[in-house]
C-alpha positions as CSV (number, residue, x, y, z in Angstrom):
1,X,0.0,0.0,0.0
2,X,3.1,2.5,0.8
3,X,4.3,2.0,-2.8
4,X,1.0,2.8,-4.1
5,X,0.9,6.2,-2.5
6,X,4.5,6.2,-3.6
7,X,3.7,6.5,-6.8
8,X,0.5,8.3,-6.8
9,X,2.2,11.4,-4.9
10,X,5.4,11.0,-7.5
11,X,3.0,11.3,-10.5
12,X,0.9,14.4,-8.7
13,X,4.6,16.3,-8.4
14,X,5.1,15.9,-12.4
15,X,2.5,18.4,-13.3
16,X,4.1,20.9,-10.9
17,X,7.9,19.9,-11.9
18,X,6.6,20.0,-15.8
19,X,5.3,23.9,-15.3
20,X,8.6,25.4,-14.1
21,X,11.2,26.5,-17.0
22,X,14.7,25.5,-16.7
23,X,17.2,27.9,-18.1
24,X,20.2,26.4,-18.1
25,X,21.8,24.6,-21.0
26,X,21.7,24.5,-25.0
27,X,19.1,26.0,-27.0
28,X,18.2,25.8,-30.5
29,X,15.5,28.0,-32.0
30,X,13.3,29.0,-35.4
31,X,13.1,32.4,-36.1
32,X,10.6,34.1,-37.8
33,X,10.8,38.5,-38.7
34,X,10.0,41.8,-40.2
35,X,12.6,44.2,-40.8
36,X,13.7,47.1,-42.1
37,X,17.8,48.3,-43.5
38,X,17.9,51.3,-44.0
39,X,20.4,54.2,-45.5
40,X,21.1,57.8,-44.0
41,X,22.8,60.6,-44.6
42,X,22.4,64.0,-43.5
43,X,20.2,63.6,-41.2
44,X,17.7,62.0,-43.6
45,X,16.7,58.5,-43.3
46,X,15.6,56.0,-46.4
47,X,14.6,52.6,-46.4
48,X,15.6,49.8,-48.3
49,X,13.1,48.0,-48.0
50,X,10.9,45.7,-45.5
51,X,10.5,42.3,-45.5
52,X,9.9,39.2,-43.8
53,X,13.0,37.4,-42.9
54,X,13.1,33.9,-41.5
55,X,16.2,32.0,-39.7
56,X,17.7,30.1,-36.1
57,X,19.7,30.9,-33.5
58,X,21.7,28.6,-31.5
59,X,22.6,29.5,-27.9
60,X,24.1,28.3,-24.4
61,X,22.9,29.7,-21.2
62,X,23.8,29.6,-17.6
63,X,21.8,30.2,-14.7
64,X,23.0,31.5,-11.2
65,X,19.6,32.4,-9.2
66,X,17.4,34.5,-11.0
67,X,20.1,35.8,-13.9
68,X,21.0,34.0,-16.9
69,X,23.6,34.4,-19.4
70,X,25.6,32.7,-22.6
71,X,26.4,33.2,-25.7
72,X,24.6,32.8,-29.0
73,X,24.7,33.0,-32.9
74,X,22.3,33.7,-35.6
75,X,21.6,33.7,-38.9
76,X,18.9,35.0,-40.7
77,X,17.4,35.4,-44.2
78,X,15.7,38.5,-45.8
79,X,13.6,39.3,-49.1
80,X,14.5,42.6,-48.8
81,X,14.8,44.2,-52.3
82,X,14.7,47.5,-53.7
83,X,14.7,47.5,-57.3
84,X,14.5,50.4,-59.9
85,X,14.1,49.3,-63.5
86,X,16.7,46.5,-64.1
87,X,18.6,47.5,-61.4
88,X,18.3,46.2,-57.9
89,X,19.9,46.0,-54.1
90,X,18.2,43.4,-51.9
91,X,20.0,41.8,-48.6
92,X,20.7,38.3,-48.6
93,X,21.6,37.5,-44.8
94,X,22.3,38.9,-41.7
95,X,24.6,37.0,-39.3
96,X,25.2,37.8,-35.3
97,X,27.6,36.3,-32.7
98,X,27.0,37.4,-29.0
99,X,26.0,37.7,-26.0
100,X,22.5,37.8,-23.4
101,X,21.8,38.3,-20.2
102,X,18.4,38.1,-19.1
103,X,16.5,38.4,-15.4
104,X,13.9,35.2,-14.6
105,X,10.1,36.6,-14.0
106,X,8.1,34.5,-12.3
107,X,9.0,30.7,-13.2
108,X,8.6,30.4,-16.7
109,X,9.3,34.1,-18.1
110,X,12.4,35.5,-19.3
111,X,13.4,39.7,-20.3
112,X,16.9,39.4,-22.0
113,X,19.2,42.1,-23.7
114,X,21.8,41.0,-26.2
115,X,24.4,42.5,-27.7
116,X,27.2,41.1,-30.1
117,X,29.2,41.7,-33.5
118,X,26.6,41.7,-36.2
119,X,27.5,40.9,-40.3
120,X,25.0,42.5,-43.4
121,X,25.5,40.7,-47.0
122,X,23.6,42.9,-49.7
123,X,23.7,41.8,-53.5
124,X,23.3,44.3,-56.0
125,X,22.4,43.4,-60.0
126,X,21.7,44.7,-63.1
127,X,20.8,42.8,-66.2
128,X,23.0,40.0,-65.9
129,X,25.7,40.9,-63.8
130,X,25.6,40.9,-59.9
131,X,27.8,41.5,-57.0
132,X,27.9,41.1,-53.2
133,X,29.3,42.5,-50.3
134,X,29.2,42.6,-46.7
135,X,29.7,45.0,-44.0
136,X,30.0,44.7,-39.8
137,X,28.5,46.4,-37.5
138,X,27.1,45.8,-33.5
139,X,23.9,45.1,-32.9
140,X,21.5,45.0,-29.5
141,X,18.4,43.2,-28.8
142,X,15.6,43.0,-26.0
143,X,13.5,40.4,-25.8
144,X,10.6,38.3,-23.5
145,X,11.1,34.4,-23.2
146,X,8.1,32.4,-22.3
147,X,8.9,28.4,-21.4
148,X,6.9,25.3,-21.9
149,X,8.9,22.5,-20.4
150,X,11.2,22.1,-22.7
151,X,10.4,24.8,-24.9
152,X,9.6,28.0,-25.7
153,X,8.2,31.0,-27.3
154,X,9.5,34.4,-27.8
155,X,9.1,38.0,-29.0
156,X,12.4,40.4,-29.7
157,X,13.5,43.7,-31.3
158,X,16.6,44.1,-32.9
159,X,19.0,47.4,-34.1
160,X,22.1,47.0,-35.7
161,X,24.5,49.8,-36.9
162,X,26.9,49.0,-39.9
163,X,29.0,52.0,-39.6
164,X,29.4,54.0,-43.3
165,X,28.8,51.7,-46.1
166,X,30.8,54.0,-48.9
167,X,29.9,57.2,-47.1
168,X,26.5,55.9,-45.9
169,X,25.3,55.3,-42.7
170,X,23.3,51.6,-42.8
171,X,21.5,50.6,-39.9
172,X,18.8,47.5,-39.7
173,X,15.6,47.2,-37.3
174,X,13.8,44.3,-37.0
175,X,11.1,42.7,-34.6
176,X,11.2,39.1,-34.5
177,X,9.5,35.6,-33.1
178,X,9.5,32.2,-33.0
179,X,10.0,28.9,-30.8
180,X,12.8,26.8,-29.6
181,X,13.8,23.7,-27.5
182,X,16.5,23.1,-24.8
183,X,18.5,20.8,-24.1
């Protein structure tokens, strides 16, 4: 009889085990976006474009109490494009390498910053002929983790600065989501 109410107080703890969000470890996640590169000079600003741009991250985190850190990299897609006749200039990728801290609300929420080295590819054609290039910048996030057992959901916004890209300023904004899984 002791082994029966054993196990039937072991399985009424899984529920309550199951609900809180571990933070600690790998982390793998889908990414989904809308952003916006854009050019300034002057004081003025011009867009490139905005699109939808789609990707994953990949990230380690430590947890010491309530704060949790790592390191993570990402790499994202765009169909940005801004073409004029035959000619265009869309972005191909955008690829970041950094680091987040974030502060645990309650048991299963999660407000991060991140901040890293951040790398732009645009491609630019006309008739036929095309060419790319890249330029680095930083870039800075904040963001709300929710978790779900092993996974989770989440909402961010993103700003990354380029630095003069032959004499122009070139910034990107983006707000993403998506879900991952830990490990």
């Amino acid at each position: 009889m002791k082994k029966i109410w054993g196990i039937a107080a072991a399985i009424a703890c899984v529920p309550g085990v199951a609900a809180a969000q571990d933070f600690d470890g790998a982390r793998i996640e889908a990414r989904i976006g809308y952003e916006t590169p854009t050019v300034s000079e002057d004081n003025d600003v011009y867009k490139i474009g905005s699109a939808l741009s789609y990707g994953g991250e990949i990230g380690f985190d430590f947890k010491a109490n309530k704060v949790v850190v790592g390191p993570y990299a990402n790499y994202e897609f765009s169909s940005v494009e801004l073409c004029d006749g035959g000619d265009c200039l869309g972005e191909k990728g955008n690829l970041s390498v950094g680091g987040r801290i974030g502060v645990i609300v309650g048991q299963r929420g999660l407000i991060y910053a991140k901040a890293g080295y951040a790398s732009i590819e645009f491609e630019a054609s006309s008739g036929g002929a095309s060419v790319s290039e890249s330029k680095s910048g930083i870039q800075g996030s904040l963001g709300f983790e929710f978790g779900l057992g092993k996974f989770y959901g989440f909402v961010e916004g993103s700003y990354a600065d380029y630095g003069k890209f032959y004499d122009i300023n070139l910034q990107r904004r983006q707000v993403a989501g998506g879900v991952g899984i830990r490990f």
